[in-house]
C-alpha positions, 0 to 999 in steps of 0.5 A: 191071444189077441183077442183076451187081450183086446177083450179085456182093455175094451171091458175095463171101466173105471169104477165111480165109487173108487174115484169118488173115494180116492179124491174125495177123502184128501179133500175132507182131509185138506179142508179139515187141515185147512180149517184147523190152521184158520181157527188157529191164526184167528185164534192168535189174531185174538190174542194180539188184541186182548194183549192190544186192549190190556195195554189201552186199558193200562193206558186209559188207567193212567190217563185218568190219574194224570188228568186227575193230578192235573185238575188238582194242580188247576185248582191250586194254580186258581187259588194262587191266581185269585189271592193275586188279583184280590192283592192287586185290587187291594193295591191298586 
């Protein structure tokens, strides 16, 4: 009885194409759930920058008017400022 039992240990091998299978499959399926969850984080990374830029671009919107109001307010500060002298030289 022995030696089954001793012969049957001693031929025992580990089958490679079992092993292979049995890791190599978790790992296929760790790196899909890996690569999923990355594509997913840069996916909203992308979306806090569109919302990032949509709100510059509101901002440069409103740059513009306000430049635009302030060029025409210069304007008619220079006018003012030029009746003034051509008064003071009238005077003067």
């Amino acid at each position: 009885m022995t030696g089954v039992l001793a012969a049957s240990s001693s031929t025992s091998s580990v089958n490679p194409t079992a092993v292979l299978i049995s890791v190599g499959i978790p790992f296929v399926l760790c790196a899909a759930i890996a690569v999923i969850v990355w594509a997913y984080f840069r996916l909203q990374a992308h979306r806090a920058d569109a919302v990032a830029m949509a709100e510059y671009r509101k901002l440069a919107e409103q740059a513009v008017v306000n430049q635009q109001e302030l060029r025409t307010e210069i304007a008619r500060l220079t006018l003012k400022v030029e009746a003034v002298e051509k008064l003071m030289r009238d005077v003067g």
